[in-house]
C-alpha distance (Angstrom), angle and dihedral (degrees) to the residues before:
residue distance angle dihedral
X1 . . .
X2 3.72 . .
X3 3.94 122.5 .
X4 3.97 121.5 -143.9
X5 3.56 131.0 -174.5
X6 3.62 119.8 -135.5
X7 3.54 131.2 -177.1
X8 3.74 119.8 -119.2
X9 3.87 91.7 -103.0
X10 4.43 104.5 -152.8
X11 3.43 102.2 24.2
X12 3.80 145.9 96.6
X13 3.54 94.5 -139.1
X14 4.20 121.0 98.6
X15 4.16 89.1 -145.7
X16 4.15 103.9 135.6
X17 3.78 113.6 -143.9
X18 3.72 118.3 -146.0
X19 3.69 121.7 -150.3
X20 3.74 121.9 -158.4
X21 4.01 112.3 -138.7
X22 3.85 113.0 -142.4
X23 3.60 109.0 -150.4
X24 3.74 126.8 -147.6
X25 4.32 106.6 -84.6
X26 4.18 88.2 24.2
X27 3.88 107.4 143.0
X28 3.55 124.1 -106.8
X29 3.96 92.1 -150.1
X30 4.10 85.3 70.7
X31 3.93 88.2 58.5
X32 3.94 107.5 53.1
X33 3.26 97.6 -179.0
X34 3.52 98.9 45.2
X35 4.17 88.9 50.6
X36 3.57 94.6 39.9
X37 4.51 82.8 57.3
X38 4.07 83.2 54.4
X39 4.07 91.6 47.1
X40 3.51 95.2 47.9
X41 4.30 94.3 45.3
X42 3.73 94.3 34.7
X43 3.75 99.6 99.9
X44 3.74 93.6 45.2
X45 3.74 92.1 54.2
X46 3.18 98.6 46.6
X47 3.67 86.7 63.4
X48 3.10 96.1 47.9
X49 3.77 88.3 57.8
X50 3.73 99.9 72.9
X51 3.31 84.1 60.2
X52 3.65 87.2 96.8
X53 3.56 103.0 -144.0
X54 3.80 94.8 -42.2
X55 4.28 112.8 167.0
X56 4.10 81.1 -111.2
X57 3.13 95.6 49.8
X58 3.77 91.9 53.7
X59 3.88 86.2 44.8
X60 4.04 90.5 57.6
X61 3.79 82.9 44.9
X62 3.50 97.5 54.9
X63 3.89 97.6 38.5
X64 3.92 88.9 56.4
X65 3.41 98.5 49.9
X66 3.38 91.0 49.4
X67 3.64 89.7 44.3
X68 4.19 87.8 55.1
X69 3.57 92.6 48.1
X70 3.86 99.2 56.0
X71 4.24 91.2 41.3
X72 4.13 78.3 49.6
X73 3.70 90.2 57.8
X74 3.64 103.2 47.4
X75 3.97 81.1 64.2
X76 3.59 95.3 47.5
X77 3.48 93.8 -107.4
X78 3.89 128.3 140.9
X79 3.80 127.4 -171.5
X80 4.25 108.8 -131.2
């Protein structure tokens, strides 16, 4: 994974954030949280996913990922 600096954008302080970038084939077992989010969903989505392209199961889709890229962020992680 790649580290970035970024600058705390809207506030007074000088604290630097870092951001770790998770390249494509990266391994979920080095992010615990993130794989214990894919544990914890994986029987629901795979339901979902003989839903055969179904608009809800592009909804649960959606929602998930979005839901995985917020709990990524809280760790200062960021999906390339």
């Amino acid at each position: 994974p790649q580290r970035v600096e970024e600058p705390n954008s809207g506030s007074t302080s000088s604290r630097v954030f870092y951001r770790t970038i998770l390249k494509k084939k990266f391994s979920w077992k080095n992010y615990p949280p993130l794989e214990k989010f894919l544990i914890a969903n994986r029987d629901e989505y795979l339901r979902h996913s003989t839903l055969n392209y179904t608009v809800q199961q592009k909804q649960y889709n959606n929602n998930l990922t979005q839901q995985m890229i917020e709990l990524a962020a809280q760790y200062g992680l960021i999906f390339d």
